[in-house]
Structure formats: structure tokens, C-alpha cells
N, C-alpha and C positions, 0 to 999 in steps of 0.2 A: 028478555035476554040482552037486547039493544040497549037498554036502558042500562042496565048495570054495569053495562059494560065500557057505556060513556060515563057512569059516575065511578067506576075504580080509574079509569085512566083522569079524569079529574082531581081524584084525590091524588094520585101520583106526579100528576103536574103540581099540583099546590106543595107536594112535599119537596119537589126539586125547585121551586119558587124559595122557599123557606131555604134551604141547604145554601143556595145561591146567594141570598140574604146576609147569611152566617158567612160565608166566605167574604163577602163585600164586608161588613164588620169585621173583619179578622184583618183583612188587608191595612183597612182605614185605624186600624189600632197600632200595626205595624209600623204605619208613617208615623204616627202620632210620637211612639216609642224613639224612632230613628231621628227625629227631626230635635225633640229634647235630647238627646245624645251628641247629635252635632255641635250641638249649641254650646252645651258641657266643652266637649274636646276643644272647638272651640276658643273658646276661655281660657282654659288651660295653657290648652298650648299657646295662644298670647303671652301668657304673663313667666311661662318657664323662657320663651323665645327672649323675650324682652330683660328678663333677669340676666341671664346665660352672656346674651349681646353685652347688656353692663360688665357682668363681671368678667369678662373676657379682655373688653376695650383698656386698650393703653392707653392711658390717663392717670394724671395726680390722684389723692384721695378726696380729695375735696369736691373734685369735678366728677369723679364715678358716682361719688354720694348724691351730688346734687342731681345725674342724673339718672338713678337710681328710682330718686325719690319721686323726679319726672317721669320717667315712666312705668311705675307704679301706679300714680294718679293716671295716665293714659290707661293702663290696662284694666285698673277698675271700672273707667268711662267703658271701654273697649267691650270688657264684660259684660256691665247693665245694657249696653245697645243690643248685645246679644240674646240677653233672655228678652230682652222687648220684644224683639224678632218671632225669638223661639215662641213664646207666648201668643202673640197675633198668630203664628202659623196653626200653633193648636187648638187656637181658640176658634180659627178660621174652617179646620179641619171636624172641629165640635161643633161648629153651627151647621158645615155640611153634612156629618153623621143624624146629626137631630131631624134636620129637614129629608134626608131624604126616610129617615123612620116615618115620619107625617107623612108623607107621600107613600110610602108603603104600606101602611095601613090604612087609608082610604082606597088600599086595590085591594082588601083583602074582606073577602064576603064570608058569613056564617054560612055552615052546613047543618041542616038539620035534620 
């Protein structure tokens, strides 16, 4: 009776181990999600800010064009720095989801 009754609350702990799991997964998808989002807005909002600023600025035509064109080429830099970022953070966030699956299944024993 002892016995059974330590192997159902075993399996109930391993089911709340596994739930706990899923939730840690779920979280760590959520960064993943939020972090390429940022990165996007971003971007964006760089190069709308930077447009907006040109075409606002009292200036000849010459000199909004020219710097127009200036930062344009800043905001595309501006951009690629961005998903570098973004990239290293997910990739960073992917190496940590991987590692801690290795690590979570070397805790995790057969029931037979």
C-alpha cells in the first residue's frame, strides 16, 4: 500500500516537473517573440524619425536632399546593427533553451 502510494505521488511529481518545463518553454519563446519585435519597431521607427526630421527641416532643396540621402544610409546602418543584435539575443536565448533541454533530460529517469 506504502509502495503505491509513493509511486503515484512520483508520477505526479514528474507530471508537475514536465508542466513546469512547458511553462519555462513558453516563457523562453515569449522573449524570443518580444525581442525580434523590438528590434523590428526599432528600425522602423528610426528611419520614419529620421525621414519626418528631413522632411520637416527648413532647408534648401539641395541640402534636405543631400541630407535625406545621409540619413538614409544611417538608418539602413542603424537597421543592420539592429537585427545583429536582435539575432545574437535569439540565438543567445536558443543556445540557452537547447542547453537547458540537455540538462533536463539527463534528470529524467524511465518508469517501468
Amino acid at each position: 500500500m506504502v509502495i503505491e502510494q509513493i509511486k503515484t505521488e512520483v508520477y505526479f511529481m514528474s507530471i508537475k516537473d514536465i508542466l513546469e518545463k512547458n511553462s519555462k518553454a513558453k516563457k523562453k519563446a515569449n522573449a524570443k517573440k518580444t525581442a525580434k519585435n523590438i528590434a523590428i519597431g526599432a528600425g522602423i521607427g528610426s528611419a520614419i524619425g529620421v525621414a519626418a526630421g528631413m522632411l520637416l527641416a527648413p532647408d534648401s532643396g539641395k541640402n534636405t536632399r543631400a541630407q535625406i540621402a545621409k540619413g538614409a544610409k544611417n538608418s539602413v546602418e542603424a537597421v543592420k546593427n539592429t537585427v545583429v543584435k536582435a539575432k545574437t539575443k535569439i540565438s543567445s536565448l536558443k543556445n540557452d533553451s537547447t542547453e537547458s533541454k540537455s540538462d533536463d533530460s539527463s534528470d529524467v529517469e524511465t518508469k517501468e
